[in-house]
N, C-alpha and C positions, 0 to 999 in steps of 0.2 A: 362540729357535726360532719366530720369527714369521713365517717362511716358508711360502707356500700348501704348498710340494711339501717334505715332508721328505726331511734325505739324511743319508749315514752319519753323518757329523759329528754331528748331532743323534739319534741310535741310541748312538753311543759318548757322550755326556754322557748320556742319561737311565738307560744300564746301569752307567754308572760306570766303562767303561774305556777304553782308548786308541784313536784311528780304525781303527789294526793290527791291534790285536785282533780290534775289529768288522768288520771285512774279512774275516779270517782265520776268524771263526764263519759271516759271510754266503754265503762262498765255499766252506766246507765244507771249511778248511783245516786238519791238523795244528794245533799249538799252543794251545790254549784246553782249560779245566776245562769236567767238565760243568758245574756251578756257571753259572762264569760264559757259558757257552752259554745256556742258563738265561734269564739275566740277558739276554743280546743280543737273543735268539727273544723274551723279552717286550717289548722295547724295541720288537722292527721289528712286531709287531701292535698295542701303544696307539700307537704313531705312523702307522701302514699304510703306513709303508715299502715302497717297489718299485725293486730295483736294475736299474740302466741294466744291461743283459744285452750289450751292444757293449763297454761299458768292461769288464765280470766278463772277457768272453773274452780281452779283448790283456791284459788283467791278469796270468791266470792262462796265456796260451798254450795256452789249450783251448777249442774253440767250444763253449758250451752248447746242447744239444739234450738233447729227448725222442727217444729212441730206439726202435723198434720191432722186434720178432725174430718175422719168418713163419715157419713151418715150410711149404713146401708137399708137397704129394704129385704126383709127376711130375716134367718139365723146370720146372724155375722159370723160364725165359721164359714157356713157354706158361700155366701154369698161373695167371700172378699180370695176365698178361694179359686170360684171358677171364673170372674169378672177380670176381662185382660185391663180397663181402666184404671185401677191401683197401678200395678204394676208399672205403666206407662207415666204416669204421674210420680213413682218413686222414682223411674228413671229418669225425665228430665230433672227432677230435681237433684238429685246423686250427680250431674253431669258438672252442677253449678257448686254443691256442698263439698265436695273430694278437695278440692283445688281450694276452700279455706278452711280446711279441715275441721268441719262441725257436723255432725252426728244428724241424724234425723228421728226422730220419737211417733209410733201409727197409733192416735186412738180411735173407736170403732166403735161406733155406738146406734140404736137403731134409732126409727125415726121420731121416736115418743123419749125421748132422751129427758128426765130431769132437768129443772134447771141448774139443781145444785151441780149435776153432773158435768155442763158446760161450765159455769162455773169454775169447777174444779180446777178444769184442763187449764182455760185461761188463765186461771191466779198463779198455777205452776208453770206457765210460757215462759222463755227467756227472749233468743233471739227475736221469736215472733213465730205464726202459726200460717199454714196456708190450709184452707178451708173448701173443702171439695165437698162438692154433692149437698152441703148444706140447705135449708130454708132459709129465705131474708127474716124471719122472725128469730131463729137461731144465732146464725150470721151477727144480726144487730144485736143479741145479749152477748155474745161475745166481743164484738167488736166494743164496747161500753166498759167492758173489763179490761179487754186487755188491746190498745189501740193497733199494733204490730201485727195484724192481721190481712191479710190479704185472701178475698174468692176467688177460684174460677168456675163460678157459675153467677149468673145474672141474682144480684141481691140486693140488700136494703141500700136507698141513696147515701147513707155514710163510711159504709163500706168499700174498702177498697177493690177493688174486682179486675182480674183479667179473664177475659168473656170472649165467647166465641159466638160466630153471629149465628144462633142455633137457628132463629125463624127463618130467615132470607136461607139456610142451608137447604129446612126443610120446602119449602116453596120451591126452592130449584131442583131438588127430586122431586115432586112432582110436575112440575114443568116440562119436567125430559123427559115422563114416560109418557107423557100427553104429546111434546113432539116426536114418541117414535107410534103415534094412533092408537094409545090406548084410553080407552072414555068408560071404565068404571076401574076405579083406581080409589081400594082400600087404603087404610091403616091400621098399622098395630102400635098403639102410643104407652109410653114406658108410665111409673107412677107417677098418680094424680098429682102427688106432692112436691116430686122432683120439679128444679125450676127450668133444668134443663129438656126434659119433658113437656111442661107448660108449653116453652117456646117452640117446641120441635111442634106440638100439636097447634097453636094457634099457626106457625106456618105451612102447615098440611090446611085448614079451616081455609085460610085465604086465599092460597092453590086454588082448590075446588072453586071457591062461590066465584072468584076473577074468571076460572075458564069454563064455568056453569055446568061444572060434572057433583054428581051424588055424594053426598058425606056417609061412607062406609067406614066404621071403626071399631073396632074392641081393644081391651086394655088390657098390658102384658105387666109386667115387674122387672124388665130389665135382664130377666134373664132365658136363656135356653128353652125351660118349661115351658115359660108364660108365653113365650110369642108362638111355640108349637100348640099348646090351649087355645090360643085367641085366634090361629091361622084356621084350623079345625072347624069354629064357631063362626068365623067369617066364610069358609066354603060351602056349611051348613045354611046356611042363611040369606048367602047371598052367592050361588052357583055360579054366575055369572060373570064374577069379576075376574078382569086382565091384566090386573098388577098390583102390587102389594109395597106402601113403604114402612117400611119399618124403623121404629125411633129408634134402635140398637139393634150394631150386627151380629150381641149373642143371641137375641129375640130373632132377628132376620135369618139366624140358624135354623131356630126351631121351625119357623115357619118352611124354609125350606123340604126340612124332613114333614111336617105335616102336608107340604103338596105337593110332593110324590110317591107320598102313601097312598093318596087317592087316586092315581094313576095319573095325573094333570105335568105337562112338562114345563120345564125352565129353561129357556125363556118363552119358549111356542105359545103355549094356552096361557100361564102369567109370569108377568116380569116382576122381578123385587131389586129392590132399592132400602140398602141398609142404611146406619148410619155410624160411624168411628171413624171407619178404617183399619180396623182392629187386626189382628190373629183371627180370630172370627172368620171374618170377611174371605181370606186368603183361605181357609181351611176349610169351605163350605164347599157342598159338591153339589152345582156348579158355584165357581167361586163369583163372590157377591160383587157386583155395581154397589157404592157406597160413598155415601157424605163425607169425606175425610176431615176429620176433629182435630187438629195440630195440637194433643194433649202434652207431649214432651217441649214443646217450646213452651206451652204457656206455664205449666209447672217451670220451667226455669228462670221464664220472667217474673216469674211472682216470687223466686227465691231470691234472685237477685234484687229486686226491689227490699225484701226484709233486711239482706245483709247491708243494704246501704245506712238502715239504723232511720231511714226518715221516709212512711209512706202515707202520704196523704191523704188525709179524710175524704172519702168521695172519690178517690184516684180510679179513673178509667181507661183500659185498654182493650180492645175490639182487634180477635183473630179472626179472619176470614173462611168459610168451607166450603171444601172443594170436592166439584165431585171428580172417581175415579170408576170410570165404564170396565167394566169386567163380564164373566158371561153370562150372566144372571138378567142383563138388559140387551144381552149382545144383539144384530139388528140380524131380523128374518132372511134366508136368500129366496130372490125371487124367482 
């Protein structure tokens, strides 16, 4: 084994079994003990074995890919078109997939998704799948099928999940417009069913009742339209208010453009507080105060975690969010 690059052949002598064998463990093939999987899995990390992923696919007649399963809300054309979130998610993962040269596969599906349809995806996974936007009831019919799954969003307890701390994010937007004196502090909370949603809105709920300001809210879709609808219906209804947060900075867009329709400034008469960090955010006029979502590290933790071939049932990792002040909260001069 005096070769710079090791290869199976040198995997099956140092575990002690035959090149088939070691194929048939590397490959994630029927036929081998645990034991001797064991035995392989130890060989190809002291040797830092890295299989040619071109030869694995005519091998086995299956292309190797990280998989990905959107749920979107709305048309899935439109929706997966104007949402900077994919995008940021393919790129961290493409950051971690280049460098072991395996492919990535998008499927897109809305939120009433068949089962068969999940299903599907799952039975055709190879490497494994990472699971965005999904529901924990979804999440868990896949994760049943196919175990090589990893979330990044809050989901069922056997799933694997890299999570980002959406409540505590949301609580500290509004915390910070209550410490620059603002005491009627809306919301615009994304769909019901989104889980990152859920949490963005139960930490806007605890904000409030902790600093004993009004529960003002309507409900947007995540996108552009919905949070310029829901900002409209919140100034309608409630003239009053001095700040707006918003679960998404394409919804924190919209809202935008619906309160300086009405003549009302930003930040003077109300502050808004988005949430990503996104394109959005930066391209908004005035550009947004926002929750920053670290979505390209955790898509690449969670790809890295599939290529290691072993993620644990229940596996939990917690990103932190941070806010970033921009002029949308900028402070008054006195």
């Amino acid at each position: 084994m005096s070769r710079s690059k090791p290869t199976i052949d040198d995997v099956a002598q140092v575990a002690g079994v035959s090149r088939a064998t070691a194929s048939r463990v590397i490959n994630d093939a029927p036929g081998a003990s645990d034991p001797v999987r064991a035995r392989v899995h130890d060989a190809v990390s002291r040797l830092g074995y890295r299989p040619n992923q071109s030869a694995r696919a005519l091998a086995s007649g299956r292309q190797r890919a990280v998989d990905v399963l959107a749920v979107t809300y709305g048309p899935v054309e439109g929706w997966l078109g104007v949402h900077p979130y994919y995008s940021r998610v393919l790129a961290g993962m493409m950051s971690v997939l280049e460098a072991a040269e395996v492919p990535v596969r998008l499927h897109t599906v809305n939120g009433d998704a068949t089962p068969d349809t999940i299903d599907t995806i799952a039975a055709n996974a190879t490497v494994g799948a990472v699971l965005a936007t999904v529901t924990p009831t979804m999440a868990a019919r896949f994760h049943r099928r196919c175990p090589r799954a990893v979330s990044l969003v809050a989901t069922a307890p056997s799933v694997p999940a890299i999570e980002a701390d959406n409540t505590a994010g949301a609580y500290r937007a509004v915390a910070h417009l209550h410490a620059l004196g603002r005491r009627r502090i809306a919301a615009i909370h994304g769909p019901a069913t989104n889980p990152c949603a859920i949490d963005r809105h139960t930490g806007y709920r605890r904000a409030v009742d902790n600093l004993g300001l009004p529960n003002i809210g309507a409900h947007g879709d995540f996108l552009r339209a919905g949070g310029h609808r829901a900002a409209l219906r919140l100034l309608d209804e409630h003239p009053d208010i001095d700040a707006i947060f918003v679960a998404c900075d394409l919804m924190a867009a919209g809202a935008v453009q619906a309160i300086t329709s009405t003549g009302r400034r930003i930040p003077h008469d109300i502050q808004v507080v988005g949430f990503d960090d996104s394109i959005a955010a930066v391209c908004a006029n005035p550009p947004l105060s926002t929750m920053r979502l670290p979505v390209e590290e955790m898509a690449a933790t969670a790809t890295r975690l599939l290529l290691t071939g072993d993620v644990p049932s229940g596996h939990r990792q917690r990103f932190t969010v941070e806010l970033v002040e921009r002029d949308s909260t900028g402070r008054l001069a006195t």
